[in-house]
N, C-alpha and C positions, 0 to 999 in steps of 0.2 A: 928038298925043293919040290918033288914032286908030291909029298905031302899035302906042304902048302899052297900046289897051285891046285889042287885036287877040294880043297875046303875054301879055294878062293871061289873055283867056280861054281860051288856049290852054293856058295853065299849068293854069287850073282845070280845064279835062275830061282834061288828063293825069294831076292826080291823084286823081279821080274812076275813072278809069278805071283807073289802080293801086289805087286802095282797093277797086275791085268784082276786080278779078284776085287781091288778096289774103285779100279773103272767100271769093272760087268754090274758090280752091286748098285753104283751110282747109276747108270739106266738102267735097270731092273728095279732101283728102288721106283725111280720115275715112273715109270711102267704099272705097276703093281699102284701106285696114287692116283692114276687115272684112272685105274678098274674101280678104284674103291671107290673113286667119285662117281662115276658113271651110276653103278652098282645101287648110292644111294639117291640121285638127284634126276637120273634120265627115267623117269616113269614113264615117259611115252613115246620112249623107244625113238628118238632123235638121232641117238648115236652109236648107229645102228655100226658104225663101220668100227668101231671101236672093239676091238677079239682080241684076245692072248696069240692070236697064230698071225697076226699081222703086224706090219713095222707101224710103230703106235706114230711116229714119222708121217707117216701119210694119212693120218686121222682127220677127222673130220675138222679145223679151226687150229690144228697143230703145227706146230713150224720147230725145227730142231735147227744144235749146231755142236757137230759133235758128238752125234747120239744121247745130249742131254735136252731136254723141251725147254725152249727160250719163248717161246710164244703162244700164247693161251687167248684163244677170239671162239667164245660160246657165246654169242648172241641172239636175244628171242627166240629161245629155244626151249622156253615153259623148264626150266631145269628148277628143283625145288631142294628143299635142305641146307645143308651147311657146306659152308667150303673146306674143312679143316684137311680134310686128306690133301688139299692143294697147295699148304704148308710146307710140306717137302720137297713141294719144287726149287732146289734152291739155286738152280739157274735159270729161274723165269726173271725173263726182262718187259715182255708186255702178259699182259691179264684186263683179258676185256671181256665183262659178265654181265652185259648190260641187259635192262628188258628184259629178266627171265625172273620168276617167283624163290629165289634161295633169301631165307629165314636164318634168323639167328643172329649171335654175335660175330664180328668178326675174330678170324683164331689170329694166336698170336703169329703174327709175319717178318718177327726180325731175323729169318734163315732167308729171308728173300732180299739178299744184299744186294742183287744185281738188279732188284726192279728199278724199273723206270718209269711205266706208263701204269696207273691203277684203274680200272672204270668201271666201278660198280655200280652207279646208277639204275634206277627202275627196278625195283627189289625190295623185300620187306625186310632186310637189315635191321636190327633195333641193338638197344643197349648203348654204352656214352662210346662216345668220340673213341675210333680204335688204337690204341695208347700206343703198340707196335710199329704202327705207321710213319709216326713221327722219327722212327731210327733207319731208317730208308733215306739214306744219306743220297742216294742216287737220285731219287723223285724229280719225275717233272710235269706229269700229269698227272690230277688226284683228283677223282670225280664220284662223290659219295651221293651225289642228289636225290631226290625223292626216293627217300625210304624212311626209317623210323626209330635215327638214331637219337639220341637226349642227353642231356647234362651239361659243361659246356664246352666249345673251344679249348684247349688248352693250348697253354703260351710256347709248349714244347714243338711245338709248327715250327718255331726260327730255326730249326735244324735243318732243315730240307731250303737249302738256300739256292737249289738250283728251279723250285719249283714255278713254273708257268704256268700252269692252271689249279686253280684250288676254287672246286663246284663243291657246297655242302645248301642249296636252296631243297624247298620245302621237305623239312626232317622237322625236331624238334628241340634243337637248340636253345638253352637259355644263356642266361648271363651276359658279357660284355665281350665285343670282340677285342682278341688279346689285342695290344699296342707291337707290331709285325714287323718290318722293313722288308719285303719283298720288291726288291728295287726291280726285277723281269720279269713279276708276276704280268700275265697280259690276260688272261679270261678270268675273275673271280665274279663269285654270286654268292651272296648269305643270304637271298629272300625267301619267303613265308617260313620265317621261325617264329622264335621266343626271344627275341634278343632287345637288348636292354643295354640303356647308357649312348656314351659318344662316341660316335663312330671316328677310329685314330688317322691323324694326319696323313699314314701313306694309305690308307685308301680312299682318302676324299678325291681321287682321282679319275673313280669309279660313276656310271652315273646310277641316277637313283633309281632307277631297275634293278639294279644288284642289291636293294637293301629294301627294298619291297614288304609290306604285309609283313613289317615287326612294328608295330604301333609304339614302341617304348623307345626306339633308337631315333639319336638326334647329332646336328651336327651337321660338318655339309659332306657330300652335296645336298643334306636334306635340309631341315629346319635350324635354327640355330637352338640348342639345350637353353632352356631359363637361366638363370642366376639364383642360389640361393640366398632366402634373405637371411641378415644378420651373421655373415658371413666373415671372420675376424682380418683386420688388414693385417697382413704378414709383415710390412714394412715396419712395425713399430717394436712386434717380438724381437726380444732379444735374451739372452741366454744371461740364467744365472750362475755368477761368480762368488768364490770368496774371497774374503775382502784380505788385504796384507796384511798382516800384525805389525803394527812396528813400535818397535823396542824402544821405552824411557828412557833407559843411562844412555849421555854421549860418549860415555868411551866404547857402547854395544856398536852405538851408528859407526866410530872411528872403526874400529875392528872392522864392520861390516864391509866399509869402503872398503878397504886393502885386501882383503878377502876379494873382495869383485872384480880389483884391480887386477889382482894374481891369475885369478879365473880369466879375467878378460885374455889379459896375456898367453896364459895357457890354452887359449881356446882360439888363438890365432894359430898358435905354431901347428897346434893338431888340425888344425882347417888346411892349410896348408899341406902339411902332410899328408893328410887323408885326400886330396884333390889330385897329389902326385900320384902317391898309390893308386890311385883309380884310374887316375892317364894309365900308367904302367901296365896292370892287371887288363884294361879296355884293347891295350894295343895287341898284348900278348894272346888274348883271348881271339881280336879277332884274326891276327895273325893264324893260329892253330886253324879257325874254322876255315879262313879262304883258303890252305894248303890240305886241309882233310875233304872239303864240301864241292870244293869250286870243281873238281873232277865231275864229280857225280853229280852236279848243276847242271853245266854244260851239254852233258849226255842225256840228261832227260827233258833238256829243254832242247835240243837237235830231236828226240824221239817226236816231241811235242810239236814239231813243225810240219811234221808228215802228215802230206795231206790225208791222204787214203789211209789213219792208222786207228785205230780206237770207234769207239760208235757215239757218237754227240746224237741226244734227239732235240731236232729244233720242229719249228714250227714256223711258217711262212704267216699264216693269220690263226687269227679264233674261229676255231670248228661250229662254231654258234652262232644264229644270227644274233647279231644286237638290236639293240633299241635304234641307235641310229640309221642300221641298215631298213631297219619294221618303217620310220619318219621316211626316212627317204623312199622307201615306196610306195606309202602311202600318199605324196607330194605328187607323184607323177610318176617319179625317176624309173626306170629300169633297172632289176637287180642285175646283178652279175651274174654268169652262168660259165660254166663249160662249155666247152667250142672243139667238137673233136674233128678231125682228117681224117679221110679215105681209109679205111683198113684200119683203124686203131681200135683199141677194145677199149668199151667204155666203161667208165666207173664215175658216182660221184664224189664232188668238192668236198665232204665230208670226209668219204674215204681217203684223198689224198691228203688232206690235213692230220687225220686220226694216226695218218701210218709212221715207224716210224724213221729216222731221217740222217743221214748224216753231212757235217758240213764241206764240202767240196773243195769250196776255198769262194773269194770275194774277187768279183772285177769290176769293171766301169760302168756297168749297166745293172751290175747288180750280183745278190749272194743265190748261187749253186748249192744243190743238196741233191742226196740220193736218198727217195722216198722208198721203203719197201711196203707196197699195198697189202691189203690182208689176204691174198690169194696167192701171195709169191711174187710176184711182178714186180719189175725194179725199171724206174723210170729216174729221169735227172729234171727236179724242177729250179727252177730259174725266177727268183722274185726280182723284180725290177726293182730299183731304188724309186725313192720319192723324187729325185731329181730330174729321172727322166722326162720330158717334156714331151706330151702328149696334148695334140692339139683339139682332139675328142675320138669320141669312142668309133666314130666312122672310117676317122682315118686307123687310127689303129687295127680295127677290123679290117680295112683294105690291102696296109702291108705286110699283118699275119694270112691272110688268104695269099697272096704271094709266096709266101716265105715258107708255107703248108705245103706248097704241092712241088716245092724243090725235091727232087727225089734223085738219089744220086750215091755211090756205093764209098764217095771219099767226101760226104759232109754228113754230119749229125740231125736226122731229119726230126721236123719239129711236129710232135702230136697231137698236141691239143695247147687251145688259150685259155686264161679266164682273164675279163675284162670286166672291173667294178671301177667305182668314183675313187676307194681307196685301196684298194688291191689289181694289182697285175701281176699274174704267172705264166709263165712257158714252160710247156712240156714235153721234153725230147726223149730222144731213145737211149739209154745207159750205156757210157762207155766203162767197162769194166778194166781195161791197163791202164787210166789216168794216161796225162797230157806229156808232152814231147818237153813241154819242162822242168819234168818232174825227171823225166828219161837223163836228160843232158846234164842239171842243176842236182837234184837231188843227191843227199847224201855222199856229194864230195870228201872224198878223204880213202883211209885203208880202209880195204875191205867192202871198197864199192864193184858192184859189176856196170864196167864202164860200157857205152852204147858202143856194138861196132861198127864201121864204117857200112858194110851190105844194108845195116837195117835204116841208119841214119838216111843214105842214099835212099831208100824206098819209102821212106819216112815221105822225106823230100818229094820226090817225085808223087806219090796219093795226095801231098795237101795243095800241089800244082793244079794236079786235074782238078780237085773239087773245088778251085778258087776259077782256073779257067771257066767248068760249067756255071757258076753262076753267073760271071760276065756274058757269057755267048746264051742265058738261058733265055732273055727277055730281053731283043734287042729295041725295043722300042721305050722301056724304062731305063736301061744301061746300071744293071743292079750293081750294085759295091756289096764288099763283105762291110769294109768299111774299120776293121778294128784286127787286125792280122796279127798274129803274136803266138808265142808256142807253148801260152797256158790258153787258147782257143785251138789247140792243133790236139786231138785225142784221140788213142787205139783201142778199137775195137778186141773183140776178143779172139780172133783173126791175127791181131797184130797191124791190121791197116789201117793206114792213118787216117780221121774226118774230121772237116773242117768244121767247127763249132762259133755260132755268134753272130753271125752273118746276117746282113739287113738291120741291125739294131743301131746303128749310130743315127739312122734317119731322127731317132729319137731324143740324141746328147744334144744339149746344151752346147751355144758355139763353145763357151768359155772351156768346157773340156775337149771338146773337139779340136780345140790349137793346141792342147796343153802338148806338151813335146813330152813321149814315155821312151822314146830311145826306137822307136819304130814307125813314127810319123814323119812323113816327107816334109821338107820342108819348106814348101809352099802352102800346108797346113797351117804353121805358125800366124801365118797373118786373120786366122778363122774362116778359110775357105772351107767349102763342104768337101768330104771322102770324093773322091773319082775313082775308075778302073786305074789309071795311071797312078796314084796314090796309094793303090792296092799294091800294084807289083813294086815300089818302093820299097812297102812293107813287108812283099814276102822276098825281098833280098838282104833285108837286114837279116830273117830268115833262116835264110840258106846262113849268114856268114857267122850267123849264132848255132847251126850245125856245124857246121866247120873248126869255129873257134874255140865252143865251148865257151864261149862268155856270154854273160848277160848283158843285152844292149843299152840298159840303163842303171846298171853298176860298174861302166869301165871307166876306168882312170887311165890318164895319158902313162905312155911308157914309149919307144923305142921312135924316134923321130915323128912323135906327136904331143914335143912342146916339155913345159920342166911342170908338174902342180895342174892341180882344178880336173876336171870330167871332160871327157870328151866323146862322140857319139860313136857308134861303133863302124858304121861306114868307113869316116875319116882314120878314124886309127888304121884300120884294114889297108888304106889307099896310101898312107904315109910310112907304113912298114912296107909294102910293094915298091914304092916307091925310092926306098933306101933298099933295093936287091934283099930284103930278109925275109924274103917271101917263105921258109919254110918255119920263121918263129909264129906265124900268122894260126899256123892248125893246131888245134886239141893235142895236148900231147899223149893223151888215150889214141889215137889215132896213129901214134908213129910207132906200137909193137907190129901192127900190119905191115904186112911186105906186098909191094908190086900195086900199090894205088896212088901212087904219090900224082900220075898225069889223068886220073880220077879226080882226084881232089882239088887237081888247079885248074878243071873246065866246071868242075861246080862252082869254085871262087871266080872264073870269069864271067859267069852267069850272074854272078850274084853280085857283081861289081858292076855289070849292064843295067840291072836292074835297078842299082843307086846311083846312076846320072843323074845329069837333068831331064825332068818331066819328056819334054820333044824327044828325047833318044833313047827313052825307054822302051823296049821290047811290050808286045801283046803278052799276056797270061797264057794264049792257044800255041805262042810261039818258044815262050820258056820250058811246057811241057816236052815238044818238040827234044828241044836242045838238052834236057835234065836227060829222055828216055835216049837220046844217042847217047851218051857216057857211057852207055855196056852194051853199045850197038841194037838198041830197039830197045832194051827195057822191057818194062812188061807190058802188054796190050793193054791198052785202055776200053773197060769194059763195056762203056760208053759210047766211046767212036766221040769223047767230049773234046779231046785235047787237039782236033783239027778243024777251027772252023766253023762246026755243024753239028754242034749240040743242039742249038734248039729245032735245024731244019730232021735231022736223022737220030737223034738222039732215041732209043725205047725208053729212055729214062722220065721224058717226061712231055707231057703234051702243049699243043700251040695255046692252048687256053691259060696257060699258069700268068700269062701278062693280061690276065683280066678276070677270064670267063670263069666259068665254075662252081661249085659251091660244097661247101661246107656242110660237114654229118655229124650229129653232137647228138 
């Protein structure tokens, strides 16, 4: 025995000790590619910070993860030569080489599985189409423009199916652009080539600035192609047969028949049969796979739902101006711009489009993403849907300068705006623990770590204060959050809660404005607008989706609230109290805890105050109150927001935010 535990452990630190040699190799090899690059392409000495005795981490355009280089930004930086030492980066996910003099062809790039973003542009690249690129199954941005590539397109482009930008204008392209279906392509440009023929049905959607300065390409949205003459009608071809032979003697024809006869018969029974066997074999088969599959389905479509899991790069708009943005300002119109706040570090629209992004999740106002800029900086932008109703650009400017100088340690402050004809963005501050329903919801089942009641509780009480400071910040507007919910409730990296969303319903459409999501009071339904009063409705549905663990617009009747059909979470709450079962009411993650059981029934009477009727609803200054007695004072409010006199004593924020002020961009 002690032989073998002697050669077992032996075996373990050898391959320990292979697994640590083939981690060091893999950054070391990293390492060692960047020198080489440097070495041939930095003649004038740019990258200067670039040494063997420094962590190549903190280089110049460098971003790691893992001690492998994930991100590669040299731009305009006169770097010349070839990239091929950059080949073995094989955990680059962005490479951006724009504006510098590197020559050559490109090297082959299918080790670079994990790219995502390519953007080689402004470069003297030549040689055809780089044939590699097309197995970058990840691709989503591909941008080869002006430099001095030739030969043509090739059709092997439809591999890259997730790809949204695809730039190859002034290069030397010939031939005919492949026939493509890039059904989320959103920025492409083929101009000033060589290109020749009709331009294919899924790009005619493009306008004719994208096909520019190829005098040979026809089609729309350009000219309609001619017609060639003498051109044969298809409708009359028709394919040559041979003809039957049929046989002289009638006794061949008799024979024939009964032969046919036989056949026909015979070729029932086997139709037949053959159509049984196929049910049978179909059943059995898919039998096998829903018992082998459906396991390992389920599991990665749960992994698939998470929101904060994997890196998605989107894009909110086109990094480029268009033709229509160039018309519309040349008409009059105002382009759009960046709009920053007090203290915010500036960057432009370009950089936060280029950066890249992951998708947060979708709400009523619109889809969240976390941009990482090219300095590091992680911000959460916010593209407004098309729906949002916007009554011009003044107003909207009015109630972002509002909504900018909310400053406040339990809401998500808002950084900067962009305001165009067809683009609007919001720029906030990154909450890095995700939302209170990701906390509560997420990942039900074994093996979750359930929320406990302390953090729950303090949850609670941070999205109090920061809903009361909005109500008491600007008492002569009487602001609403307007849209209260606990995928708008998010933790900082702190752990404390901020209140996210706030001020945007001014913008919804009534028709979504009534729509009832299981957190709208219900004197909403008839299309009244958001009140203070309709706020605290919504943060006691809140509380009793802290409490319950349920989602207020997934519960189903159960326990003295009726037999079938949905019912809202209030009422369920009020009709199990109501039948003395007041302790089936709480999370059962909440019942291994000892000694908070008369905790939990002053948070549920708070939060059942709060879902009365309108007139007997408690203030937001008076809810924080009663949340922070539960443990006899709670925690101070850093604000001095939760009594009153936030916007008279408040440091958080000054008397000018209900008007005066102005904006730094």
């Amino acid at each position: 025995m002690e032989i073998c535990s002697f050669f077992f452990n032996q075996h373990f630190l050898l391959s320990l000790l292979l697994l640590n040699c083939c981690f060091l190799s893999s950054s070391s090899s990293d390492l060692e590619a960047l020198l080489t690059f440097k070495s041939a392409a930095d003649s004038t000495g740019k990258l200067n910070s670039w040494n063997s005795t420094t962590d190549p981490c903190k280089w110049t355009g460098v971003s790691c993860a893992g001690d492998r280089v994930t991100r590669l930004v040299l731009e305009n930086l006169d770097l010349t030569g070839s990239i091929e030492p950059l080949a073995s980066l094989t955990e680059l996910r962005v490479l951006s080489l724009k504006r510098n003099r590197l020559s050559g062809p490109i090297p082959d790039l299918s080790n670079l599985t994990a790219l995502k973003l390519l953007f080689l542009s402004e470069n003297q690249f030549s040689g055809e189409f780089p044939a590699t690129v097309t197995s970058l199954s990840r691709l989503y941005r591909l941008d080869l423009s002006s430099n001095n590539f030739s030969g043509e397109i090739p059709p092997s482009l439809n591999h890259l199916t997730h790809l949204l930008t695809l730039r190859l204008e002034s290069n030397r392209f010939t031939g005919q652009i492949p026939d493509i279906d890039f059904s989320d392509l959103q920025d492409f440009n083929v101009s000033g080539n060589k290109l020749t023929g009709q331009i294919p049905i899924p790009f005619s959607k493009f306008p004719n600035s994208v096909f520019g300065l190829n005098p040979s390409l026809c089609g729309a949205p350009l000219q309609q192609c001619p017609t060639k003459p003498g051109q044969p009608d298809g409708a009359k071809a028709s394919p040559l047969t041979k003809p039957e032979t049929v046989p002289s003697s009638p006794t061949s024809i008799q024979s024939k028949t009964k032969n046919d006869d036989n056949k026909t018969r015979i070729s029932t029974v086997a139709l037949v049969a053959i159509i049984l066997g196929d049910v049978l074999i179909l059943s059995f088969v898919s039998l096998l796979l829903y018992c082998c599959f459906w396991r390992q389905y389920a599991t990665n479509k749960k992994k698939d739902s998470k929101v904060l899991e994997g890196e998605k790069i989107v894009y909110s708009s086109n990094p480029y101006p268009t033709t229509a943005n160039n018309n519309h300002n040349q008409q009059g119109g105002e382009r759009g711009r960046m709009v920053f706040f007090e203290g915010t570090r500036r960057f432009e629209l370009e950089d936060l489009l280029r950066a890249s992004a992951e998708m947060l999740g979708k709400g009523g106002f619109g889809t969240a993403y976390k941009a990482v800029l090219d300095d590091g900086n992680e911000v959460a932008v916010k593209r407004l849907k098309d729906a949002v109703t916007v009554a011009g650009k003044k107003e909207f400017e009015q109630q972002m300068e509002v909504l900018g100088r909310l400053r406040h340690v339990n809401l998500v402050s808002l950084k900067a705006y962009y305001f165009a004809r067809e683009e609007k963005l919001l720029v906030y501050d990154y909450m890095p623990n995700g939302s209170l329903f990701w906390l509560l919801h997420g990942n039900r089942g074994p093996g979750r770590a359930p929320l406990d009641w302390t953090t729950r509780l303090k949850i609670a009480a941070g999205a109090a204060r920061g809903v009361a400071f909005i109500h008491s910040s600007c008492k002569t507007l009487k602001l609403t959050h307007g849209d209260i919910k606990s995928t708008n409730v998010l933790l900082d990296s702190s752990g404390n809660a901020r209140v996210s969303d706030f001020g945007l319903s001014i913008f919804a459409p009534l028709q979504t404005t009534a729509k009832s999501n299981g957190y709208r009071a219900p004197e909403l339904i008839d299309g009244r607008k958001p009140t203070q009063k309709t706020d605290v409705y919504s943060f006691g549905v809140l509380l009793l989706e802290i409490l319950t663990g349920k989602c207020p617009n997934l519960l189903e009747t159960g326990h003295g609230a009726g037999a079938g059909g949905a019912v809202d979470l209030p009422r369920w709450v009020q009709s199990v109290v109501r039948e003395e079962w007041t302790a089936e009411v709480f999370d059962l993650e909440l019942m291994r805890y000892k000694d908070i059981e008369e905790e939990m029934v002053g948070l549920l009477q708070i939060a059942m105050a709060c879902t009365t009727a309108a007139d007997h609803r408690p203030k937001m200054s008076h809810v924080v109150k009663m949340i922070e007695e539960i443990r006899g004072g709670g925690e101070a409010s850093p604000c001095n927001d939760g009594i009153n006199s936030a916007a008279e004593s408040s440091p958080c924020l000054s008397e000018d935010t209900c008007g005066g002020g102005t904006t730094s961009q």
